[in-house]
N, CA, C and O atoms as a DFTB+ gen file, in Angstrom:
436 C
 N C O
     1  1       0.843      -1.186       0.000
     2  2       0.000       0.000       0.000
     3  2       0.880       1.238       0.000
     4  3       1.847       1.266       0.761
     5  1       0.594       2.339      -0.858
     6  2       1.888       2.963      -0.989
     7  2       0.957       4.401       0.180
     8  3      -0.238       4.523       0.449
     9  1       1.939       5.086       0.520
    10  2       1.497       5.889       1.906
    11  2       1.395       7.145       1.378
    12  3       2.426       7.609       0.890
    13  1       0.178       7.956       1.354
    14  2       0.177       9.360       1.215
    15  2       1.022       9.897       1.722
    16  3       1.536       9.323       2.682
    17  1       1.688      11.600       1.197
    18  2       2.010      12.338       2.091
    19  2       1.475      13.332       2.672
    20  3       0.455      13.912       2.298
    21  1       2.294      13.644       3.851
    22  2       1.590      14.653       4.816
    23  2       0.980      16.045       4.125
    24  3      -0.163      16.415       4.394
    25  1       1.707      16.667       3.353
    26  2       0.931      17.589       3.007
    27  2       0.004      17.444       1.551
    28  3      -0.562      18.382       0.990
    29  1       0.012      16.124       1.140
    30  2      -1.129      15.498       0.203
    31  2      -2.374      15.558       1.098
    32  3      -3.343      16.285       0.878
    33  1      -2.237      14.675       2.178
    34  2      -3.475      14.336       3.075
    35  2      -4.152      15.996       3.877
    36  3      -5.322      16.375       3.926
    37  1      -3.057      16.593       4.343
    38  2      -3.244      17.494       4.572
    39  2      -4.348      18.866       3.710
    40  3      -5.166      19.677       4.145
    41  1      -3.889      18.592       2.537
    42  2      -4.855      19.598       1.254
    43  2      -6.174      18.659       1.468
    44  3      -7.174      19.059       2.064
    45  1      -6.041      17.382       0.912
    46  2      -7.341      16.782       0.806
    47  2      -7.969      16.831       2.147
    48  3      -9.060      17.325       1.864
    49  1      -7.974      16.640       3.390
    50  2      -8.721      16.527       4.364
    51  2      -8.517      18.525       4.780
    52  3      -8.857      18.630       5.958
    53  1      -8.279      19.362       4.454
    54  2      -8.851      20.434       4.214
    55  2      -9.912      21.114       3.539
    56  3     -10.629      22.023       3.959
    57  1      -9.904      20.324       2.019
    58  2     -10.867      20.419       1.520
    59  2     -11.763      19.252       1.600
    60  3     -12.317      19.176       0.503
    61  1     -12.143      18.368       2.324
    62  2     -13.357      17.779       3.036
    63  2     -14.245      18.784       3.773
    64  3     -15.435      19.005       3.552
    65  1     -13.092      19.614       5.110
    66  2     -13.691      20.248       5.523
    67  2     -14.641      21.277       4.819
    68  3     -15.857      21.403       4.967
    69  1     -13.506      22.208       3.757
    70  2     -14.255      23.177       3.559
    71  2     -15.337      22.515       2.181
    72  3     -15.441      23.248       1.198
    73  1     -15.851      21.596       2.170
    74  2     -17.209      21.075       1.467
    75  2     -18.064      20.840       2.084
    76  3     -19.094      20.659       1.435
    77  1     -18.186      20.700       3.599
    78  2     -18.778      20.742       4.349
    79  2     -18.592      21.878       5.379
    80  3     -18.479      21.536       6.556
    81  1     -18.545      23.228       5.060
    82  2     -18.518      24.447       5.109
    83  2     -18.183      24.448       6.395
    84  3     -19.134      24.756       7.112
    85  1     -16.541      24.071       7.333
    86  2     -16.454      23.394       8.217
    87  2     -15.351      24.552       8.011
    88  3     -14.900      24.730       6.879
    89  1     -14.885      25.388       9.160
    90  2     -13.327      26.544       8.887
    91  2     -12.277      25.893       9.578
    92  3     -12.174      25.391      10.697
    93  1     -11.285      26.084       8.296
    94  2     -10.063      25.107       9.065
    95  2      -8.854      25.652       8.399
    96  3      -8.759      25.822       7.184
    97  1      -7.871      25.932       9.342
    98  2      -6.597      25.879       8.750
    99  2      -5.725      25.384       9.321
   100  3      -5.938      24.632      10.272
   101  1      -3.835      25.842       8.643
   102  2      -2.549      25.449       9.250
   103  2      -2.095      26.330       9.988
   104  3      -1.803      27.460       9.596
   105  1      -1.987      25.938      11.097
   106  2      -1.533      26.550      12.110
   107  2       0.319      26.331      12.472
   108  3       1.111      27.000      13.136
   109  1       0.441      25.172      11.733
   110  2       1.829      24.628      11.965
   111  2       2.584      23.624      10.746
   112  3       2.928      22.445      10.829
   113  1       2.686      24.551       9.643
   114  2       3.326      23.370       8.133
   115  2       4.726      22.503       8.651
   116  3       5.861      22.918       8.884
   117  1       4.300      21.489       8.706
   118  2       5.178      20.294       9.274
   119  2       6.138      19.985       7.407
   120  3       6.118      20.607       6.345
   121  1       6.824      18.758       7.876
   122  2       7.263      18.360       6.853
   123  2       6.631      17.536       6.002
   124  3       5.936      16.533       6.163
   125  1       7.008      18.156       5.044
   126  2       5.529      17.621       3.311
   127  2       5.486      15.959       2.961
   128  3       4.689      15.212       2.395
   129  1       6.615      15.835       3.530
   130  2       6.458      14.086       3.313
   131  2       6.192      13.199       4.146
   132  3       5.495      12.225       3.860
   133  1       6.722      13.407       5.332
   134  2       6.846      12.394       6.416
   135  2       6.285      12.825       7.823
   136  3       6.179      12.100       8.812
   137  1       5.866      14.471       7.683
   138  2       5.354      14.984       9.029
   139  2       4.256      14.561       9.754
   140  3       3.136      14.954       9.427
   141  1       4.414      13.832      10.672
   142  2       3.181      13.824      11.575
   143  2       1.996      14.786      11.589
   144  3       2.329      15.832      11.031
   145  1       0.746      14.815      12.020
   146  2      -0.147      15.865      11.831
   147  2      -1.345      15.465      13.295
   148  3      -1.754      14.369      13.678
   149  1      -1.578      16.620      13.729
   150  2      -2.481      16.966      14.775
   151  2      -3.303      17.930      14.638
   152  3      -3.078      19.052      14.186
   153  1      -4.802      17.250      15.250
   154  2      -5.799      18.241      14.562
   155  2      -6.127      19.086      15.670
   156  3      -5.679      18.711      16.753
   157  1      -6.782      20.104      15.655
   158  2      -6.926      20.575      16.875
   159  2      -8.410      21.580      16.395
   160  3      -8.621      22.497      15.601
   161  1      -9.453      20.564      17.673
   162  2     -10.682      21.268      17.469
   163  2     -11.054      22.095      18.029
   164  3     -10.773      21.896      19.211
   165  1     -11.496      22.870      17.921
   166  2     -11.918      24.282      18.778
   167  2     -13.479      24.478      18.649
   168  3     -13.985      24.708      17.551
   169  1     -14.236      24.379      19.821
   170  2     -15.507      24.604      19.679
   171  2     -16.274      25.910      19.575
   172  3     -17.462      26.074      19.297
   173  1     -15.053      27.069      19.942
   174  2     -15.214      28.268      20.033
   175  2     -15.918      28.517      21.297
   176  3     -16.620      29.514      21.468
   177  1     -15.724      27.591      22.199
   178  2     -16.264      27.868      23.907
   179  2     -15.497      27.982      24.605
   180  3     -15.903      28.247      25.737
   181  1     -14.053      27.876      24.440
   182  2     -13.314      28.420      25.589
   183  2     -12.906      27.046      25.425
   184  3     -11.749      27.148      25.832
   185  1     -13.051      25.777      25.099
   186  2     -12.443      24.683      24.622
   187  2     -12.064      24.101      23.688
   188  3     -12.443      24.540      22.602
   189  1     -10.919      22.543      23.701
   190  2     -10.511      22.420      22.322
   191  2     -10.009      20.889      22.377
   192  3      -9.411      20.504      23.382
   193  1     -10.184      20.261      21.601
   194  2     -10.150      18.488      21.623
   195  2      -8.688      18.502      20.777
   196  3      -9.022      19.356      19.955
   197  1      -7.910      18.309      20.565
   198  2      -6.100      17.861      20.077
   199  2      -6.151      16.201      19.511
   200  3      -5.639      15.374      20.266
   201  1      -6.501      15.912      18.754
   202  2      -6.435      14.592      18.234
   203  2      -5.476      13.891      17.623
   204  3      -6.591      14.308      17.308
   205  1      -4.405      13.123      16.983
   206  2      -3.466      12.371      16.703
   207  2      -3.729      11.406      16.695
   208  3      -4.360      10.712      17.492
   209  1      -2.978      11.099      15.170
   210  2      -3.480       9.963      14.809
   211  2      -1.962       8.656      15.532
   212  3      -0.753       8.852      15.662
   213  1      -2.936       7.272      15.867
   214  2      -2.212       6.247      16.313
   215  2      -2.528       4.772      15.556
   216  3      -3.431       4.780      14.719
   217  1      -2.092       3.995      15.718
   218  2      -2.203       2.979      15.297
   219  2      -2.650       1.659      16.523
   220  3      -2.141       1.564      17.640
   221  1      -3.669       0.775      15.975
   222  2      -3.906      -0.195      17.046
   223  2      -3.359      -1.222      16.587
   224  3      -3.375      -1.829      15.516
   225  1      -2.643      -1.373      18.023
   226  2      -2.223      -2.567      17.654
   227  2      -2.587      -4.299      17.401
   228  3      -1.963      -5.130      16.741
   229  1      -3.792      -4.432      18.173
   230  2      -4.690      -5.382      17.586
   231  2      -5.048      -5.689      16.679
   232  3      -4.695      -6.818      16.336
   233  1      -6.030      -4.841      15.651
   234  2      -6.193      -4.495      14.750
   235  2      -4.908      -4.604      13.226
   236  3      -4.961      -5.190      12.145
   237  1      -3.756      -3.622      13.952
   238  2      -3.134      -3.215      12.919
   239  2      -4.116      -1.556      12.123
   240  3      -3.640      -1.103      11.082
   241  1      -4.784      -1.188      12.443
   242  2      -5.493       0.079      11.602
   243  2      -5.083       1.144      12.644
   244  3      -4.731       1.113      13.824
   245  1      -5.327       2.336      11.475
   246  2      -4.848       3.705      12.031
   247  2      -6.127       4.327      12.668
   248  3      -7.091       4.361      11.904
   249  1      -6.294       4.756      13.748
   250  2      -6.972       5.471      14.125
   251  2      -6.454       6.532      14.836
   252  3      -5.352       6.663      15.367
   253  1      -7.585       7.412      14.760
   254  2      -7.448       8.910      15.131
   255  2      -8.217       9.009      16.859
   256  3      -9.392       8.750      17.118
   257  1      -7.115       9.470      17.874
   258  2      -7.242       9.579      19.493
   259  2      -7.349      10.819      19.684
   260  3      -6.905      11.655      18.898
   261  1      -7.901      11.061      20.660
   262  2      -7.729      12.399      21.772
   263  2      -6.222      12.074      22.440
   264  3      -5.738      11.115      23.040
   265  1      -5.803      13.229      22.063
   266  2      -4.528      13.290      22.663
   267  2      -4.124      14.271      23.653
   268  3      -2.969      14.378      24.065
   269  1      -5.417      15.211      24.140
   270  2      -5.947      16.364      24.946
   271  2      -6.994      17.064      25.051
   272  3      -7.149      18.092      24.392
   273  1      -7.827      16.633      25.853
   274  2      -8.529      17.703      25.679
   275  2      -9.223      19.201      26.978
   276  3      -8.776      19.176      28.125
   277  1      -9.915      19.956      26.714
   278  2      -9.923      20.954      27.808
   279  2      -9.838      22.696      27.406
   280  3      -9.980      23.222      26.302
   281  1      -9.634      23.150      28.362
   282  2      -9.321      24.947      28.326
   283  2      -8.126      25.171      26.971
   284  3      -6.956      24.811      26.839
   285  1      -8.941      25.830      26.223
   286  2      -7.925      25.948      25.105
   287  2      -6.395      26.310      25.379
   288  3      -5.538      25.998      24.553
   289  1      -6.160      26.804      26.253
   290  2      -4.748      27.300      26.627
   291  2      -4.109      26.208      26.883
   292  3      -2.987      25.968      26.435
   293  1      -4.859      25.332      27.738
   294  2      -4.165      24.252      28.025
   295  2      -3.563      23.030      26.811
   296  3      -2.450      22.507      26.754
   297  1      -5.056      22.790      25.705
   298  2      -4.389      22.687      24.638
   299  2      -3.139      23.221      23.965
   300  3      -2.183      22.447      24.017
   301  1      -2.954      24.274      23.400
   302  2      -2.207      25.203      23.247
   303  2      -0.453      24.909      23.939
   304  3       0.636      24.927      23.365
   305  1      -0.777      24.684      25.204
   306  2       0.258      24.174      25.783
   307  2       0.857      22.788      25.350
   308  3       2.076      22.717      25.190
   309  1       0.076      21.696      25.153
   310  2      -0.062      20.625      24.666
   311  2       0.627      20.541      23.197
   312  3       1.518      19.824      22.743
   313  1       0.092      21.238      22.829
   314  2       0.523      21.420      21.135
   315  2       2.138      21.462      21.281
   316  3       2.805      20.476      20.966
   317  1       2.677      22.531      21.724
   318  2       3.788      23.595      21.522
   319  2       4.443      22.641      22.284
   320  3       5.480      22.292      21.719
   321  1       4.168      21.823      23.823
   322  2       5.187      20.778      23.675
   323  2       5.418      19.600      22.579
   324  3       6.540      19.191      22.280
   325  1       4.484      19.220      22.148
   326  2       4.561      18.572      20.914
   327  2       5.461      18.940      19.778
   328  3       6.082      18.104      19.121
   329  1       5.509      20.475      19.540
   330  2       5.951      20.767      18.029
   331  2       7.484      20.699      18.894
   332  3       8.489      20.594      18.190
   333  1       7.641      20.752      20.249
   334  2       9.040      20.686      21.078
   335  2       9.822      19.578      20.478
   336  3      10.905      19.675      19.899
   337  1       9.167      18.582      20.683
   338  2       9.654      17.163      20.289
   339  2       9.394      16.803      18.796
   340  3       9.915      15.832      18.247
   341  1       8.753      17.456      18.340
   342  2       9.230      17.189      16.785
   343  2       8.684      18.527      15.795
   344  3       7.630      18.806      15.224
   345  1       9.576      18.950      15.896
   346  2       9.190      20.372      14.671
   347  2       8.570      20.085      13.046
   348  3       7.874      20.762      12.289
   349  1       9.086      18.986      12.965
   350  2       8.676      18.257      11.765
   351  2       6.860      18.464      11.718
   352  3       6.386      18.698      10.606
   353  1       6.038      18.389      12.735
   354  2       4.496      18.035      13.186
   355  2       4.096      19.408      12.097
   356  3       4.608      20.510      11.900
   357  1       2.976      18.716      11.571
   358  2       1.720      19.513      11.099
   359  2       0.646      19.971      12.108
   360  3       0.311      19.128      12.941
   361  1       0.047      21.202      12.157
   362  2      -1.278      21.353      13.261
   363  2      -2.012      21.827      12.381
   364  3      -1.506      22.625      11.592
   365  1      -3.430      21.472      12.258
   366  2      -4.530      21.731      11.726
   367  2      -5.616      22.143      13.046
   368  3      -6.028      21.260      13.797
   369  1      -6.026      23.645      13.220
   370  2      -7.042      23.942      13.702
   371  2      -8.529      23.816      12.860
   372  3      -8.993      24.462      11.920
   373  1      -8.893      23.002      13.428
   374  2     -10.752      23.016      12.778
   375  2     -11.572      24.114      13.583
   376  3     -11.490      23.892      14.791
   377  1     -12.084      24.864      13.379
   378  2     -13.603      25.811      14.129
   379  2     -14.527      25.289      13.921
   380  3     -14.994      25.192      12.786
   381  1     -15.246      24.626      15.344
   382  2     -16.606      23.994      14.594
   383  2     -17.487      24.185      16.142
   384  3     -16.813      23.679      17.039
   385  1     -18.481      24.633      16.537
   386  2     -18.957      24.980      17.481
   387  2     -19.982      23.581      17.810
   388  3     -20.553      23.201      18.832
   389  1     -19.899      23.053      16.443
   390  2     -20.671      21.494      16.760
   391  2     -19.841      20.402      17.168
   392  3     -20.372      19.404      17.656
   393  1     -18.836      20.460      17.054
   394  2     -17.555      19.685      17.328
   395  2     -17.226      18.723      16.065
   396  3     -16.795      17.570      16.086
   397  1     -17.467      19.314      15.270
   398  2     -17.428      18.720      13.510
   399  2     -16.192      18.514      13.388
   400  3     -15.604      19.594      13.345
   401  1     -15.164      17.209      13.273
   402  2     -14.036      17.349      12.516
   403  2     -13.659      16.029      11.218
   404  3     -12.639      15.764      10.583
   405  1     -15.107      15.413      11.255
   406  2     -14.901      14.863       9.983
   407  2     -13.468      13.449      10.064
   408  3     -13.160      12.874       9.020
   409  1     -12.891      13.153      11.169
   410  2     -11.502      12.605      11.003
   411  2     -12.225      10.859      11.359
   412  3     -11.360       9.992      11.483
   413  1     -13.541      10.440      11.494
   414  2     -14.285       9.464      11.816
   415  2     -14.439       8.667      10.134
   416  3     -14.186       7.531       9.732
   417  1     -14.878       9.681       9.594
   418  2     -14.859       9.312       8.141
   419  2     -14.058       8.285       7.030
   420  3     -12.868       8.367       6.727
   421  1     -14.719       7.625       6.683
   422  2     -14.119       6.852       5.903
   423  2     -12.399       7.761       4.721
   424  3     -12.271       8.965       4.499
   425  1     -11.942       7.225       4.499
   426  2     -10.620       7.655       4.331
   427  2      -9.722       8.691       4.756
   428  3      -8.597       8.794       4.266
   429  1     -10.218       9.568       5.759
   430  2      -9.344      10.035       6.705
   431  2      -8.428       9.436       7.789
   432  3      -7.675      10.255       8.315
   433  1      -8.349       8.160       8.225
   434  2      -7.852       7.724       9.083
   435  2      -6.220       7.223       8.577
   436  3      -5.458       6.696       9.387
């Protein structure tokens, strides 16, 4: 199976969002081939869900975790140690006051 890259997946699951009139951008351009990527939802309430994608190991399939969630700052904090340990990381903020981020969906994972 040959492996998308990060900023392939990145355009296309941007424009998912914005077809489903969903506001989203890059908050953090990681590296275009091999960069990790973290989404980061914002409900516009003063909170924000940080998701990353993992792999099960049972399974073997990729799925997409909460990797934080809470007071956006605290996210925020979360993130920025993240991009600490690998600068390489992509961040995608979604705005969705419904908590819409579409990453459940069939070929996003």
């Amino acid at each position: 199976m040959t492996k998308l890259t990060a900023d392939f997946w990145v355009s296309a699951y941007l424009r998912r969002l914005a077809l489903n009139a969903i506001p989203a951008f890059v908050v953090a351009h990681g590296d275009d081939t091999g960069g990790a990527v973290l989404i980061k939802l914002n409900t516009l309430d003063g909170h924000a869900k940080v998701f990353q994608r993992s792999f099960d190991l049972m399974s073997g399939e990729r799925q997409w975790i909460v990797l934080t969630e809470g007071p956006e700052p605290d996210t925020d904090a979360a993130i920025a140690r993240q991009r600490g340990f690998d600068p390489d990381l992509w961040v995608i903020e979604v705005e969705d006051r419904q908590g819409r981020h579409l990453l459940d969906e069939d070929g996003l994972a």
